[in-house]
N, C-alpha and C positions, 0 to 999 in steps of 0.2 A: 099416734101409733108409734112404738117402739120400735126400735131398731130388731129384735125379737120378731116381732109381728109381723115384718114388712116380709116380701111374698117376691122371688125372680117373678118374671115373663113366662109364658108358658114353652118358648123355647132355652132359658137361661143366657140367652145370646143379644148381642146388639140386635139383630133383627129382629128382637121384642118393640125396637124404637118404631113406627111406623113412615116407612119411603126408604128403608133400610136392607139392601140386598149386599149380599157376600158371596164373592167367588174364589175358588181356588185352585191353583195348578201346581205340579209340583213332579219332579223326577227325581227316584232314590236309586236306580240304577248307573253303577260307575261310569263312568268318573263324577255321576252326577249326586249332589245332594243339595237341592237344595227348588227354592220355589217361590210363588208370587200370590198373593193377597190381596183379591179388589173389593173395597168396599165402596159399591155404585148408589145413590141416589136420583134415580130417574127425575122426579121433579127437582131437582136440584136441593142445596140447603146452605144456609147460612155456616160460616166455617172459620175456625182459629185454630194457631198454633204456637206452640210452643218449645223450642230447643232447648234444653240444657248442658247434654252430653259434650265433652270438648272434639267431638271427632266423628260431626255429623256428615250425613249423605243425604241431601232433600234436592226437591226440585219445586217449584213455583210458590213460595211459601213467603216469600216480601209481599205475593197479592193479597195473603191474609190479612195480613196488617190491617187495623181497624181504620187506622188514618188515610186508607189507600181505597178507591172506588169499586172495586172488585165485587159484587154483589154478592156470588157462591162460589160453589163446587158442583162438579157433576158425578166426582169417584175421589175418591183418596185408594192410591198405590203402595200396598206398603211390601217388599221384596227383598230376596237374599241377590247378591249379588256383586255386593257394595257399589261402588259407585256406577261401574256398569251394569249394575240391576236399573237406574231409570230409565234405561230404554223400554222395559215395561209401556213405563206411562205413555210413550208414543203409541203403543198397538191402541192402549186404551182412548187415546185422542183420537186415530185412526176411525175407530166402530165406533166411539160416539158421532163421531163426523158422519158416517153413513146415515147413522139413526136420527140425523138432525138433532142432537144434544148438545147444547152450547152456546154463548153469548154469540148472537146474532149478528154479522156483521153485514150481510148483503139481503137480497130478495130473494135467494136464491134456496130450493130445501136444504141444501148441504152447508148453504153460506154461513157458518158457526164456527166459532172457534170454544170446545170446550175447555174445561176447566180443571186439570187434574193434578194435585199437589203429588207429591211422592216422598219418601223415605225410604230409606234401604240398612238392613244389617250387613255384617262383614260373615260369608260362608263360604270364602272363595277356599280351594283345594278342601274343601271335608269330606266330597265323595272321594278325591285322588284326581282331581284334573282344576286347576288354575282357571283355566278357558270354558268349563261348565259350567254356565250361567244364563240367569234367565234375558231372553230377547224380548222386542216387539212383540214377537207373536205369543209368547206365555201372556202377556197384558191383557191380550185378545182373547187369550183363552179361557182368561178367570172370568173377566169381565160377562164371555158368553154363557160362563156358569153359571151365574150370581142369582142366587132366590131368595125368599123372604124364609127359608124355612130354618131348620136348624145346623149347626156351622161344627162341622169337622173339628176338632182337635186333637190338638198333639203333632207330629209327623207332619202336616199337612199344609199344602199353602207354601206362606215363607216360614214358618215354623219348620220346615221340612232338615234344613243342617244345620238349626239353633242349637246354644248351651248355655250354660248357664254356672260358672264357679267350676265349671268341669263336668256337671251334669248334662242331660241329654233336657234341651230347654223344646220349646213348640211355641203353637199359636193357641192360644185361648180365649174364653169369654164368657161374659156373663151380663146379668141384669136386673133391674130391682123397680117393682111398680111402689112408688111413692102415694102416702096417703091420698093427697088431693088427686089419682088420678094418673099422674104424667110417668112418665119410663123412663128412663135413663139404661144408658147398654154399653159397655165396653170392647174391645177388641184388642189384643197384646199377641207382639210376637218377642218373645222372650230371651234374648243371646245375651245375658249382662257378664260384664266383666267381673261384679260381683255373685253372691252366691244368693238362691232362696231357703238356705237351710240354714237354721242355728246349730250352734253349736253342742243340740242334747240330738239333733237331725228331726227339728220338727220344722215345716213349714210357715215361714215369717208369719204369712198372710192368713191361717187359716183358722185366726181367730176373729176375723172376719166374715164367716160363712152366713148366709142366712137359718134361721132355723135350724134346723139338723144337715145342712150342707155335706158340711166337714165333722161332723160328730164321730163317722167310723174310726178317724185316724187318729193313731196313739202316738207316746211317746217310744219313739225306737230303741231294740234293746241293743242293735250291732254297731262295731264302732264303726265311724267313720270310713269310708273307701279310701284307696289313695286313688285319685285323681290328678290329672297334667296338668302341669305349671298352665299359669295365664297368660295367653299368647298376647303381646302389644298388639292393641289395635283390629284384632279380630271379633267383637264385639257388636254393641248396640241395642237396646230397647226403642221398640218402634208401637205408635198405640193410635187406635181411634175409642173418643169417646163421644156418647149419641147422646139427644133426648129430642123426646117430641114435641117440649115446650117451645115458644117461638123467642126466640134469644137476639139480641142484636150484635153485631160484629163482635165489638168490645165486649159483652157478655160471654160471645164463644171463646176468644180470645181468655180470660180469667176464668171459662169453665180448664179450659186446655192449662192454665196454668196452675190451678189445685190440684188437677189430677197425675202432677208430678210425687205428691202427697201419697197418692194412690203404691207409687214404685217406690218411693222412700221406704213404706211401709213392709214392704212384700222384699225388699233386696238390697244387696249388702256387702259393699258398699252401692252405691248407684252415684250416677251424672258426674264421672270417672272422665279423666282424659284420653280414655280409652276406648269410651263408649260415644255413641252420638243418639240418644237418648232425646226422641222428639213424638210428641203427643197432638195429633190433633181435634179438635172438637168440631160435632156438629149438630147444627138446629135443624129440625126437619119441620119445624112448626111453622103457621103461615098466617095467623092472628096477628095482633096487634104484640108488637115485639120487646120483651122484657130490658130494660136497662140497669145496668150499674148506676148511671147517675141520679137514678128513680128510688128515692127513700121508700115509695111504697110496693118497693118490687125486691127489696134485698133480703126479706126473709126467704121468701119463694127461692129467688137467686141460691143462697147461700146451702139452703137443703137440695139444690138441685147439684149444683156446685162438691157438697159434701157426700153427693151419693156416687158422683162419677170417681172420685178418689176412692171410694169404697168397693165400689164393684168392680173398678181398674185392678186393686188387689186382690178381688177375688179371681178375676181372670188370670190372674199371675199362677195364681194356686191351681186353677182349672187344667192349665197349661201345662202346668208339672207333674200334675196324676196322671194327666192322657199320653203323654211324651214315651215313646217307646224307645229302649235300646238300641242301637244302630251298630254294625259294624263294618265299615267301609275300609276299602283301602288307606287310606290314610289315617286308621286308628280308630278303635272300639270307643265307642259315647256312653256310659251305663244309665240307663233312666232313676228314676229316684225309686219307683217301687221295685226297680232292680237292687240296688243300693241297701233299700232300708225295706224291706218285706215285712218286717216283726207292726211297723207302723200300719200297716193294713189287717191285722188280727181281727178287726172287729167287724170286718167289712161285709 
């Protein structure tokens, strides 16, 4: 099957991966902009990550490690807030604790400590207040969102005070059913230091789309916008990517390391000292478990591998059509099909 032929999920979403729920919370009312992102795994999933950004914000992410005993994950947190966006993850540890979710430490229903890695972008003042940031209880909230259905973009979540080169950046996603069967699904919240547009104002990524995806979008006839300088360190790409194959540590860990491939592709420059650009991946599969060190597993591997970079950049794109305008106290965001309208003529 071609790259042509291949078909999203039927919701275009990570949650095409199956044991894959998303929730989101989010406040656009001043001084607020900005919001939280949980992607929950009830059965849990095998999990890797990967940093490259010189100017990340994570929390539990040495458990991934392949060389380290940590079996899963029970949610990946991904939030605006910067570094005081992972208290998040506490609400989220919070309710999975009530729900008995988590490596088991007593006899006890609650006796569990789960398992919840995080990342955070930099959103701090973009609604107009420093101290408007998500807490504990936004964790909780998204977490108590989270459905298997189809996933908000744009505005929404932690995508809610993203940008992107100066544009107004979000959360997106997508996904792509692979010949043999298996799914593969992405999730991206967008804030790069660098930009998604070239320099005619087409989108990096969106020669990537499947089929007719992206086909409505032209080449723009308007110049360029002026847009504000790049603030140091206000930034970050934050990403999960899925499949439903059953992957072992070290496999998740090298799916989460291509799918850097993924944002190379789609933005520009990326993994900037500016950014803290971390991806992580996860197995939801529960079979006998794919290796890297298995000669007869690395074609499989490698197409599974090559589709999460792939549809990581489509989420990028996803993210940038749905992203709406914002104008907050602390300065107007223009979205892209604010920017460049002439690029949607066909639509």
């Amino acid at each position: 099957m071609t790259a042509e032929q291949l078909q999203p999920g039927p919701h275009n979403a990570i949650t095409d991966v199956s044991g894959v729920l998303v929730g989101q919370v989010e406040r656009t009312d001043a001084p607020y902009l900005t919001g939280t992102t949980v992607v929950h795994v009830p059965e849990g999933a095998v999990a890797g990550v990967d940093v490259r950004g010189g100017a990340p914000g994570t929390r539990e992410t040495d458990l991934l490690d392949p060389v380290n005993s940590n079996p899963g994950v029970n949610a990946i947190v991904l939030t605006g807030g910067s570094a005081f966006g992972l208290d998040a993850a506490s609400g989220v540890m919070r309710a999975l604790e009530e729900q008995g979710q988590g490596i088991r430490v007593g006899a006890g229903e609650r006796d569990v400590v789960p398992i919840v890695p995080a990342a955070v972008i930099f959103d701090l003042g973009r609604g107009g207040g420093f101290q408007a940031r998500p807490d504990a209880d936004w964790g909780r909230e998204a977490l108590a969102a989270a459905t298997g259905g189809a996933v908000a973009e744009g505005n929404y979540g932690a995508g809610a005070g993203a940008r992107a080169g100066g544009l107004k950046g979000g959360v997106g996603t997508a996904s792509v059913r692979l010949a043999d069967g298996t799914t593969v699904g992405a999730l991206v919240i967008v804030n790069a230091a660098g930009s998604a547009v070239d320099s005619r104002g087409r989108l990096y990524g969106d020669r990537y789309g499947l089929g007719e995806e992206f086909a409505f979008l032209r080449t723009p006839t308007e110049a360029p916008p002026e847009l504000p300088g790049r603030i140091p360190g206000m930034n970050t790409v934050i990403a999960v990517v899925a499949t439903d194959a059953s992957l072992d540590k070290a496999a998740a860990k090298r799916m989460a390391m291509v799918a850097h491939d993924g944002l190379a592709r789609a933005l520009d420059p990326i993994h900037t000292l500016l950014d803290g650009d971390s991806i992580f991946a996860l197995s939801t599969g529960k079979g006998e478990r794919l290796s890297v060190t298995d000669p007869a597993a690395l074609l499989r591997l490698e197409g599974i591998f090559g589709a999460g970079a792939r549809t990581l950049s489509r989420a990028i794109v996803r993210a940038m059509l749905a992203a709406e305008t914002v104008d907050p106290p602390a300065g107007k965001i223009i979205s892209y099909r604010e920017a460049y309208p002439s690029a949607f003529a066909a639509e």
